[in-house]
BABAVO-725168 format. One record per residue (C-alpha): residue in one letter; z, x negated, y negated; residue number from 1. Coordinates in Angstrom, 1 decimal. Example, Ala and Ser with C-alpha at 12.3 -4.5 7.8 and 13.67 -1.06 7.14 Angstrom:
// residues 2
rest	w	u	v	nr
A	7.8	-12.3	4.5	1
S	7.1	-13.7	1.1	2
END
This chain:
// residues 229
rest	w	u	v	nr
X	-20.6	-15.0	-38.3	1
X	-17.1	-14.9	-37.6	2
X	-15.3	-12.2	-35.3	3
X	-13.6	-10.4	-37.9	4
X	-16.9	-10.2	-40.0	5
X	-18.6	-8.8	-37.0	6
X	-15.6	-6.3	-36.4	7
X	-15.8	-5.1	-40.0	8
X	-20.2	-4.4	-40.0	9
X	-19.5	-2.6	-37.0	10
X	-17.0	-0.6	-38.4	11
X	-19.2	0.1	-41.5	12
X	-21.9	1.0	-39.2	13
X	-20.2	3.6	-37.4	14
X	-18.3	4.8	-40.6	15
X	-21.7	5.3	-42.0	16
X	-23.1	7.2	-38.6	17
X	-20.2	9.6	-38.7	18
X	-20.6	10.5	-42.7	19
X	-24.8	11.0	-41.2	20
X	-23.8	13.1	-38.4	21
X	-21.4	15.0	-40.8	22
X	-23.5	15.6	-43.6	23
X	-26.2	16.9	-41.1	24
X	-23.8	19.1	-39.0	25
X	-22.3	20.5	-42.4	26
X	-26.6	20.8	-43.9	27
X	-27.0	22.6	-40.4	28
X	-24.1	25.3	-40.6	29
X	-24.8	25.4	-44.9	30
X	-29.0	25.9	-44.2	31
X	-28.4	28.9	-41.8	32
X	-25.4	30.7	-43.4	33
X	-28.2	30.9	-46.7	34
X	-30.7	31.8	-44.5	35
X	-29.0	34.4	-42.9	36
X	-28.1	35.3	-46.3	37
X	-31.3	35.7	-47.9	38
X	-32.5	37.7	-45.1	39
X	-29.9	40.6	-45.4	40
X	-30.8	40.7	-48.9	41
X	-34.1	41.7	-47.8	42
X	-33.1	44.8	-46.4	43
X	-32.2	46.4	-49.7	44
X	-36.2	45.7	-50.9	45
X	-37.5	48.6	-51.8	46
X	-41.2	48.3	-50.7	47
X	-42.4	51.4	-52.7	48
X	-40.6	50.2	-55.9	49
X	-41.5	47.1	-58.4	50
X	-43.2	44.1	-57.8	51
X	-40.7	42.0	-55.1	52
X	-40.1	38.5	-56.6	53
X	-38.5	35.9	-54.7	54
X	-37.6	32.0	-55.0	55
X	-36.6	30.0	-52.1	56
X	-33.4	29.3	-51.2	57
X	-33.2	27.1	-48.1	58
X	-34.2	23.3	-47.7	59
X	-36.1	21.9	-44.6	60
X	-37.7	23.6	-41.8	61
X	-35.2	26.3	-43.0	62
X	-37.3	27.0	-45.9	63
X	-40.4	27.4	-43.5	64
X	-38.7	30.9	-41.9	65
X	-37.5	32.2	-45.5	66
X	-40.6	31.2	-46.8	67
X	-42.7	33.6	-44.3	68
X	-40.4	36.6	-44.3	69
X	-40.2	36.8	-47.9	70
X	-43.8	36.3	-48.4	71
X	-44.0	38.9	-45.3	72
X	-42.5	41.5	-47.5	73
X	-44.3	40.6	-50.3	74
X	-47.2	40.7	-49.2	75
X	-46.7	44.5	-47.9	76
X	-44.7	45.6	-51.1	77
X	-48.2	44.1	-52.9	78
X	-50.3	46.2	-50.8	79
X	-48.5	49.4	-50.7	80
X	-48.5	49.2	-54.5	81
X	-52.2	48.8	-54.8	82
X	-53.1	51.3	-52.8	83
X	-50.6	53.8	-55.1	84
X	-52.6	52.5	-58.0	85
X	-55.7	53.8	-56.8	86
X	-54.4	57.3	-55.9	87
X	-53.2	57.4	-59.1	88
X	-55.7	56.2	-60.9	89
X	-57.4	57.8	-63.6	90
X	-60.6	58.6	-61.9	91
X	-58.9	59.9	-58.6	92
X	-56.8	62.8	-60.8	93
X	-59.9	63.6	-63.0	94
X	-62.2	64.3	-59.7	95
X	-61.2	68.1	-60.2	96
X	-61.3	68.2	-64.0	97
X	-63.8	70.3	-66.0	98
X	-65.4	67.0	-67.4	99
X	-65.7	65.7	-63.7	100
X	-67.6	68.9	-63.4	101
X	-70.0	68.7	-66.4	102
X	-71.0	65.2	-65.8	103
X	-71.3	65.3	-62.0	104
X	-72.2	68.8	-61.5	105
X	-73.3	70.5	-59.6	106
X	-74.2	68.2	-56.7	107
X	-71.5	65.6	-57.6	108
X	-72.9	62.8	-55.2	109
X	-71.0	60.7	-57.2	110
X	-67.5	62.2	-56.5	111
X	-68.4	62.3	-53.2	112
X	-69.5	58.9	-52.5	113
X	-66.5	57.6	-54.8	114
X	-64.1	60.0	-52.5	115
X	-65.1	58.6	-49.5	116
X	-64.8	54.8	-50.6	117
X	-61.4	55.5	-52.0	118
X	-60.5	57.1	-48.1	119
X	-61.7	54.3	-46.7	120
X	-60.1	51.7	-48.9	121
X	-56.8	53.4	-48.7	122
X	-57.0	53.8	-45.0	123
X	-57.7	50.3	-44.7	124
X	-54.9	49.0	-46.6	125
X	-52.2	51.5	-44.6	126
X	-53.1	51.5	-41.4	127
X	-52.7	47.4	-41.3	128
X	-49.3	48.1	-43.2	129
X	-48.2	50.8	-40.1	130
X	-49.4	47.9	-37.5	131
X	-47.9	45.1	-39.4	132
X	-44.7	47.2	-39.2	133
X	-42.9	45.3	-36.7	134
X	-40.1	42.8	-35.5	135
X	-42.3	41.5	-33.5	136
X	-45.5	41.5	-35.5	137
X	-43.5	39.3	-38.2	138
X	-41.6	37.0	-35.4	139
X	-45.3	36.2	-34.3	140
X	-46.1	35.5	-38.3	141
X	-43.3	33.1	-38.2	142
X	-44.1	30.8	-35.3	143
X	-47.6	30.6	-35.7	144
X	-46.0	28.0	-38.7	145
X	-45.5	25.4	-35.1	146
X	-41.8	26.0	-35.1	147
X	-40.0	23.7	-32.3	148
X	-37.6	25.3	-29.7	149
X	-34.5	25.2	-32.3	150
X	-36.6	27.4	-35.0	151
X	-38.1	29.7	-32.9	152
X	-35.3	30.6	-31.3	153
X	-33.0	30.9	-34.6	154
X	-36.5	32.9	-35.9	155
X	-35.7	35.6	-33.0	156
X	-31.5	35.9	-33.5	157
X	-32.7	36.3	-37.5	158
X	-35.2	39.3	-36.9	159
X	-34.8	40.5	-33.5	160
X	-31.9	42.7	-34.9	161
X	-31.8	46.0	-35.3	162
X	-31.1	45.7	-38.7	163
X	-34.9	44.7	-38.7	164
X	-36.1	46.9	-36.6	165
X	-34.3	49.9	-38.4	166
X	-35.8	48.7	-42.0	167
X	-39.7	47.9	-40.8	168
X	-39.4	51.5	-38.9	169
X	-38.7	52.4	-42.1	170
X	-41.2	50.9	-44.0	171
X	-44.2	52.2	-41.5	172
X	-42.4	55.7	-41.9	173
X	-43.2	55.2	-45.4	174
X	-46.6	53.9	-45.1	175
X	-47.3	56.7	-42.6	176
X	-46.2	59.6	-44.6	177
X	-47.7	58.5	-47.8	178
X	-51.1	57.7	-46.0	179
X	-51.3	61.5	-44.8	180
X	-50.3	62.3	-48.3	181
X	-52.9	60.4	-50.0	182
X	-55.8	61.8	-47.5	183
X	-54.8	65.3	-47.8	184
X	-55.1	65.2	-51.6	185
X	-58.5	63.4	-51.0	186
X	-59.7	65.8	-48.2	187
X	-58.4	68.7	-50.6	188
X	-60.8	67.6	-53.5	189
X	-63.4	66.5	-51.0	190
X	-63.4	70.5	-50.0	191
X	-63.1	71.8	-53.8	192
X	-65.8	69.8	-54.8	193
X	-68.1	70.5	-51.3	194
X	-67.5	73.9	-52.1	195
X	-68.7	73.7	-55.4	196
X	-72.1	71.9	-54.3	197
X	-72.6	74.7	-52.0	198
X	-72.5	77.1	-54.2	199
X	-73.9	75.4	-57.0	200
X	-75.8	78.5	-58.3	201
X	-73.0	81.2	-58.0	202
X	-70.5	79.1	-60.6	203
X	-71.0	78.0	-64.3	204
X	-69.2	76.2	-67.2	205
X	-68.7	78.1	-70.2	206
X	-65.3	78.0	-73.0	207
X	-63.6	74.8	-70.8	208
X	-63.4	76.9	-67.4	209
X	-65.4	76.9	-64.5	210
X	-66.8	80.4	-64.2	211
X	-67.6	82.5	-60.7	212
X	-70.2	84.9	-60.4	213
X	-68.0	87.1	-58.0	214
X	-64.4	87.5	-57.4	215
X	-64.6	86.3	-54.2	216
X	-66.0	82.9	-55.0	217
X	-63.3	82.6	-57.6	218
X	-60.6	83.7	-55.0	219
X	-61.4	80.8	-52.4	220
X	-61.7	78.4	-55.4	221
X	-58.7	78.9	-56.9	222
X	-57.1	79.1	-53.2	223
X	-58.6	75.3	-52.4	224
X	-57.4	74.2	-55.6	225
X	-53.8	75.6	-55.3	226
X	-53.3	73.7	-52.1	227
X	-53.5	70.6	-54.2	228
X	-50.9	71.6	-56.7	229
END
């Protein structure tokens, strides 16, 4: 192999490493401007609206982080949705309904049980949203994925921000609030309809109403039902 022939592989060679190491500084600098990206998109999700879609956006170990927080949020918009469902689900609105009280009156052991499964279903489901309700409850999520030193710690400049924190405090205000919200019109028709049981023989059903034998039975029943409406 002649000198010059040498010179020239050489210089192919490095030409070649250069275009690598620019192409990969460039992929580095073009992977976290879309990450970032994608991630302040998240903060206009609204968790108590429609069903959160998502694609990913990112390539590489990128896409491992994107991949985790969007299916973070997902997976709390999916939950918070269900749990609406059920509250206003058919059987939950009907509990203090006249035909509620023909079928399972007067003892109603089957509202009751069905009452306290929905509670505890419901309770369930929002008290793990409140806890998951974190920056650091999702950085954690993240790097259980085995992140090396570079990942991790773009993981905590990407969500340690209070950007994050102010949305997820947010959120668990949201998953608060409604969880008080969904017991008290559970404890409410738990009460109705305990009051009901105990007084099974003062109360009857006659022309679609519920009927009191005294004025003062009908006074506290319409009283426990008005702190519904």
């Amino acid at each position: 192999m002649t000198f010059n022939r040498k010179n020239f592989i050489i210089f192919i060679i490095v030409i070649l490493f250069c275009l690598l190491s620019g192409y990969f500084v460039i992929n580095v600098f073009v992977q976290k401007h879309i990450l970032y990206s994608e991630i302040n998109k998240i903060y206009k999700v609204d968790i108590s609206s429609s069903r959160y879609k998502y694609d990913i956006k990112t390539s590489f170990k990128y896409s491992i982080i994107e991949k985790e927080v969007k299916g973070y949020i997902k997976d709390q918009n999916d939950t918070y949705l269900e749990v609406s469902n059920i509250m206003n689900n058919k059987k939950v609105k009907s509990i203090l309904s006249y035909d509620n009280y023909e079928t399972d009156g007067p003892l109603f052991d089957n509202s009751i049980q069905y009452i306290t499964e929905v509670k505890n279903t419901i309770n369930k489901k929002m008290d793990a949203l409140i806890s998951n309700s974190s920056d650091t409850y999702l950085i954690n999520l993240v790097k259980k994925k085995g992140l090396s030193k570079y990942y991790s710690n773009l993981c905590d400049d990407l969500l340690n921000t209070d950007e994050m924190i102010t949305y997820l405090n947010n959120n668990k205000e949201l998953f608060t609030h409604s969880r008080d919200d969904f017991n008290y019109i559970l404890d409410v028709e738990l009460e109705v309809i305990t009051f009901l049981k105990n007084n099974k023989d003062n109360w009857e059903l006659r022309d679609k109403e519920i009927q009191f034998r005294t004025n003062d039975l009908l006074n506290q029943y319409n009283l426990l039902v008005s702190k519904i409406k």
